[in-house]
C-alpha positions as a Markdown table, in Angstrom:
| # | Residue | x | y | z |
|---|---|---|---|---|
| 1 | Unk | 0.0 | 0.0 | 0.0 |
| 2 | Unk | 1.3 | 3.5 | -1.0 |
| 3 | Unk | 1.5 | 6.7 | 1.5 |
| 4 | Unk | -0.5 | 9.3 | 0.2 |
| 5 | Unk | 1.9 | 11.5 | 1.7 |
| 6 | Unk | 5.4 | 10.9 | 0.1 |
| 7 | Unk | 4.6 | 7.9 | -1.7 |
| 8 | Unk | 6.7 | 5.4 | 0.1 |
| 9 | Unk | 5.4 | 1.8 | -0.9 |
| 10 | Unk | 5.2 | 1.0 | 2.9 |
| 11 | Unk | 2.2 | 2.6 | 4.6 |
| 12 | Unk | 1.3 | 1.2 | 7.8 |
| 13 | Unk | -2.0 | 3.2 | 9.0 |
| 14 | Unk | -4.9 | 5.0 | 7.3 |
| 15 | Unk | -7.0 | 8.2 | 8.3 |
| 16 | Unk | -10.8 | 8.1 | 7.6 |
| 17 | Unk | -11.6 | 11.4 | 5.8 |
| 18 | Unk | -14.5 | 11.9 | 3.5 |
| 19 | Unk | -14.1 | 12.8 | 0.6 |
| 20 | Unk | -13.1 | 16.5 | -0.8 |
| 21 | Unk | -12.2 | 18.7 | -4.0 |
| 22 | Unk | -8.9 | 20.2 | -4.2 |
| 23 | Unk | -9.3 | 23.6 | -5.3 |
| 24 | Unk | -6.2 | 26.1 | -6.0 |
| 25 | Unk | -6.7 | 29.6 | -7.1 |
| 26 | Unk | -2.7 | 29.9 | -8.7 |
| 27 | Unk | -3.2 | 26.9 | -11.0 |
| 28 | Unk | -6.8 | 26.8 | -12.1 |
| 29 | Unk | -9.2 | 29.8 | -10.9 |
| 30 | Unk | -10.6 | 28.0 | -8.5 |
| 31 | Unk | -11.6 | 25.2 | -10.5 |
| 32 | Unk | -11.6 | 21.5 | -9.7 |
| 33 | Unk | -8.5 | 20.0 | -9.9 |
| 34 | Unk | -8.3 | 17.0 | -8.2 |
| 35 | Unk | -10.4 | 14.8 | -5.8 |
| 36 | Unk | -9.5 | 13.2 | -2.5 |
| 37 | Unk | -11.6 | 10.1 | -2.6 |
| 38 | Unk | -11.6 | 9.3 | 1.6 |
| 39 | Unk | -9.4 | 7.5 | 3.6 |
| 40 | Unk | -5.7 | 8.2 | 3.4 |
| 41 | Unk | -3.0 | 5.8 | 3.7 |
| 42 | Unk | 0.4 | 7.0 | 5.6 |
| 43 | Unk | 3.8 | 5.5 | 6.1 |
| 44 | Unk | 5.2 | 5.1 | 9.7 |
| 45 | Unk | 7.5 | 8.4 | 9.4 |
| 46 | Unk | 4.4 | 10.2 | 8.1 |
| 47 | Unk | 1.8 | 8.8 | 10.4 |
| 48 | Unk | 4.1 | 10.8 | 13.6 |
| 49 | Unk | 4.3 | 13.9 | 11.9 |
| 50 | Unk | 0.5 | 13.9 | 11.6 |
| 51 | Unk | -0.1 | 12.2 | 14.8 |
| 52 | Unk | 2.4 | 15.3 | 16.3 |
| 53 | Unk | 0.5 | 17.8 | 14.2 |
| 54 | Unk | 3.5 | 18.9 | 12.2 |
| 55 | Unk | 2.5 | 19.9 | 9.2 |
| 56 | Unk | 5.2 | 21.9 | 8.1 |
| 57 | Unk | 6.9 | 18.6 | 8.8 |
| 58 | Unk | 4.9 | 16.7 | 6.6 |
| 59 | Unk | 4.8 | 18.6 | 3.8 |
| 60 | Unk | 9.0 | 19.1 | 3.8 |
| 61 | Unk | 9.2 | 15.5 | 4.2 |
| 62 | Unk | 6.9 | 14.8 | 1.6 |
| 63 | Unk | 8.9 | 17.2 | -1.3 |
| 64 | Unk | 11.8 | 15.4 | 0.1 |
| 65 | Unk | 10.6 | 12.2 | -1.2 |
| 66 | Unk | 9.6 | 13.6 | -4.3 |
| 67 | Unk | 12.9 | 14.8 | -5.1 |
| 68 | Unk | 14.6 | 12.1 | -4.2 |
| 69 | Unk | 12.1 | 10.0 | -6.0 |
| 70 | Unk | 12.9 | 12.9 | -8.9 |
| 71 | Unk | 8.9 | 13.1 | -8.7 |
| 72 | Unk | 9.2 | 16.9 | -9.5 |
| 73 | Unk | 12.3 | 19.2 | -10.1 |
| 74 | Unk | 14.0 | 21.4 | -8.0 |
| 75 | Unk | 12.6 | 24.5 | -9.5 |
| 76 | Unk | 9.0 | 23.6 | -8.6 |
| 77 | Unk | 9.5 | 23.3 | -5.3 |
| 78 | Unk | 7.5 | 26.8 | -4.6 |
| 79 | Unk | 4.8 | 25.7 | -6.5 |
| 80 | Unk | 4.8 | 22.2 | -5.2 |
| 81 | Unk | 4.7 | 23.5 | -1.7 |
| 82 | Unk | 2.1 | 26.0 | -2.5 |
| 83 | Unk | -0.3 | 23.3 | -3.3 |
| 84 | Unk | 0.4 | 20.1 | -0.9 |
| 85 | Unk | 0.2 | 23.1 | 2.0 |
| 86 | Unk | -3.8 | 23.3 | 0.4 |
| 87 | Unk | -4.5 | 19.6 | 0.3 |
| 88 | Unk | -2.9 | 18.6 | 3.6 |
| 89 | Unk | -4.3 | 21.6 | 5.5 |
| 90 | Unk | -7.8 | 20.0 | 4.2 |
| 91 | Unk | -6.8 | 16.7 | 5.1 |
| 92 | Unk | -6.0 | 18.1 | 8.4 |
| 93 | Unk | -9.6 | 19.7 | 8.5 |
| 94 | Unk | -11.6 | 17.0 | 7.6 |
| 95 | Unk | -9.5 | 13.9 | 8.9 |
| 96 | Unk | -11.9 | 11.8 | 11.4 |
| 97 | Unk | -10.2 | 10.2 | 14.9 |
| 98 | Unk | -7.3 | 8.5 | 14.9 |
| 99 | Unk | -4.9 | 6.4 | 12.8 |
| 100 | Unk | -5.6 | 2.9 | 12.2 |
| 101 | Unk | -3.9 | 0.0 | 11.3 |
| 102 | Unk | -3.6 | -1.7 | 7.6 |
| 103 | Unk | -4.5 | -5.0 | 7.7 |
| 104 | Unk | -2.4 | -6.5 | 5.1 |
C-alpha cells in the first residue's frame, strides 16, 4: 500500500476522511483539480508527523521524497509546496479520529 503522503510503498496506518475537492486559485481559478476520494493511507514516518501535528513537517518531508524519487524538479519546489500546503491543511480539517492500522 502506498503513503498518500510521500509515496513510500510502505504505509502502515490509514486516516478516515470523507471525501473532498482540491481547489487552488494559482493553477486553475478556483476550479476542480483533483479529488480526494476518503481514507488516506500514511507511512510510519508520516503517520508521527500527523499524529504530532506537524505539518510543516509533513509537507517538507513529503517534497523530500519527491525529489529524491525525482517526482518533481527542483525548481517547482515553490509551487509544489504551495499546493500540498492546500490539500494537507484540508486533510488536516476533515480527517476523522485516529490512525488505524492496515491490515495486510
Amino acid at each position: 500500500m502506498k503513503c498518500d503522503f510521500c509515496s513510500s510503498e510502505n504505509a502502515k496506518y490509514w486516516y478516515d476522511a470523507p471525501g473532498f475537492d482540491v481547489y487552488t486559485v494559482i493553477l486553475r481559478q478556483g476550479e476542480t483539480i483533483g479529488r480526494s476520494a476518503g481514507s488516506w493511507f500514511a507511512c510510519e514516518h508520516c503517520a508521527e508527523l500527523i499524529d504530532k501535528g506537524d505539518r510543516d513537517g509533513l509537507v517538507d518531508w513529503a517534497i523530500d521524497a519527491g525529489l529524491r524519487r525525482r517526482v518533481f524538479k527542483e525548481e517547482t519546489i515553490p509551487v509544489v509546496k504551495f499546493v500540498m500546503t492546500i490539500i494537507h491543511e484540508r486533510f488536516f480539517e476533515m480527517k476523522r479520529g485516529d490512525k488505524n492500522p492496515v491490515n495486510n
